[in-house]
N, C-alpha and C positions, 0 to 999 in steps of 0.2 A: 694319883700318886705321881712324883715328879721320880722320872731316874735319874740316878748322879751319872750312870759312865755321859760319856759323850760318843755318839755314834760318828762311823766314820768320817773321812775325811772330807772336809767340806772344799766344794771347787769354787774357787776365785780365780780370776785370772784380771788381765792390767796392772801387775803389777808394779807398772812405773809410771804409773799416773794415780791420782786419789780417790780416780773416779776408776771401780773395777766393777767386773760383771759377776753375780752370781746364776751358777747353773747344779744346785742342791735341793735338798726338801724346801716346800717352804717353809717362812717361820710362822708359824700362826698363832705367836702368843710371844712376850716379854715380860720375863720375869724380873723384879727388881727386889732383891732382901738387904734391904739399908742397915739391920743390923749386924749382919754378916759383910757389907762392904762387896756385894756379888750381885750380877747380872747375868741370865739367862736368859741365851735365846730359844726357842723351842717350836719341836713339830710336834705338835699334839702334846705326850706325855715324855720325849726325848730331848733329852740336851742335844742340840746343837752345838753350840759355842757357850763360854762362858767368859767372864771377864772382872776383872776388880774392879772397880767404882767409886769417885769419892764422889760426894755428896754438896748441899749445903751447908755453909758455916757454921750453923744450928743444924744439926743432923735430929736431933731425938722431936719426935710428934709430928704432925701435920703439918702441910703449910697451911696459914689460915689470911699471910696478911702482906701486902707489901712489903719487903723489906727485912723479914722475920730471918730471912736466910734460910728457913726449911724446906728440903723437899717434902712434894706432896705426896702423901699415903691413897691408896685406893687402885680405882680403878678408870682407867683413859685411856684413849686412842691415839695413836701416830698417827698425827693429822698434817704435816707440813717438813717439807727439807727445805734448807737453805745451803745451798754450794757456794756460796758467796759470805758466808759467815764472818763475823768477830774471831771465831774459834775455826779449829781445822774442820770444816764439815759439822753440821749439826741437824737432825730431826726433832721436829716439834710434839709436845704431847697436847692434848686438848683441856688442859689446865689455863683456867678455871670452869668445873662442870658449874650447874644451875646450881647443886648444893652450895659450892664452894664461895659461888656470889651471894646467894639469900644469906649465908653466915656472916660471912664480910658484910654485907649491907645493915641487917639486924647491931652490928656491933659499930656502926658507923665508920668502917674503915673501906678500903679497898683491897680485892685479893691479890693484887696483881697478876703476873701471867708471864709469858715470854719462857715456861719453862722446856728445855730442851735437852736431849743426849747429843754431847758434844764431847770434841776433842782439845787439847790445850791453844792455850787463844794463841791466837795472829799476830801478837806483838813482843817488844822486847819482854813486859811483865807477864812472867809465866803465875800459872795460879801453885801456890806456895802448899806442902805438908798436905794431908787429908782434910777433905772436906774444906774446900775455899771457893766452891761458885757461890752464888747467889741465889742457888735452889736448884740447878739444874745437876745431872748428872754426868759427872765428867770421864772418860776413860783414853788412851794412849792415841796417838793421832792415828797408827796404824792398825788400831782395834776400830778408830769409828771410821775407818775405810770398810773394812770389813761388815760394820753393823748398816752404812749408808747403804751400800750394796745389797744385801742381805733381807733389810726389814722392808717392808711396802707401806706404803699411806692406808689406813684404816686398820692395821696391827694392832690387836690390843693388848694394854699394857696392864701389868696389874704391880704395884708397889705395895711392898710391907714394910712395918717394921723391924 
């Protein structure tokens, strides 16, 4: 059972840089509810942090395909950070799993990949209104200082709809 409050207050420090330190629980799970437009971070069965999210361009279903614009549904792992990003800060999810390829493959497409939680891109073109990545989950540059910090490599994520 997930609980809504949010427990205390969570320590970050570095505040004047985008790289800060976390010294709190840890997270050991990431919740993602795409139809609710929310992201939780969580210690076990407690909210940590929470945050809005937009989405892919095609928000509703699965990703299944290059290009589709959908975020993917399921279940992945925080497998990679990039500090160097297009976007302010972004972590990798391990999209595409074996399923997601045998599908793609079966159908003669490709799933593409590259999907990540990130913050608004690096350039003058900012991503516009809800839901404008290209699959990835997007939230406030000073939330994904926050989740950069925060989340570890091999974090598992779980995505609904």
């Amino acid at each position: 059972m997930l609980m809504v409050a949010l427990i205390g207050a969570v320590a970050l420090s570095g505040c004047s840089s985008k790289f800060k330190t976390y010294n709190g629980p840890e997270v050991t799970h990431v919740l993602v509810n795409k139809g609710a437009r929310r992201m939780y971070l969580l210690h076990h069965n407690q909210v940590l942090k929470a945050y809005d999210i937009d989405l892919g361009f095609a928000p509703e279903g699965h990703k299944q395909f290059q290009g589709d614009g959908k975020t993917p549904e399921g279940r992945y792992v925080i497998d990679r950070r990039n500090p160097n990003s297009d976007f302010h800060l972004s972590i990798g999810l391990d999209y595409p799993n074996m399923r997601d390829r045998a599908y793609a493959l079966a159908q003669g497409k490709t799933p593409g990949g590259d999907i990540f939680i990130h913050g608004r891109p690096n350039t003058k073109k900012k991503g516009n209104g809800p839901d404008w990545t290209a699959g990835c989950i997007s939230v406030k540059d000073r939330e994904i200082e926050d989740i950069y910090a925060m989340v570890k490599n091999g974090t598992p994520i779980t995505i609904t709809p």
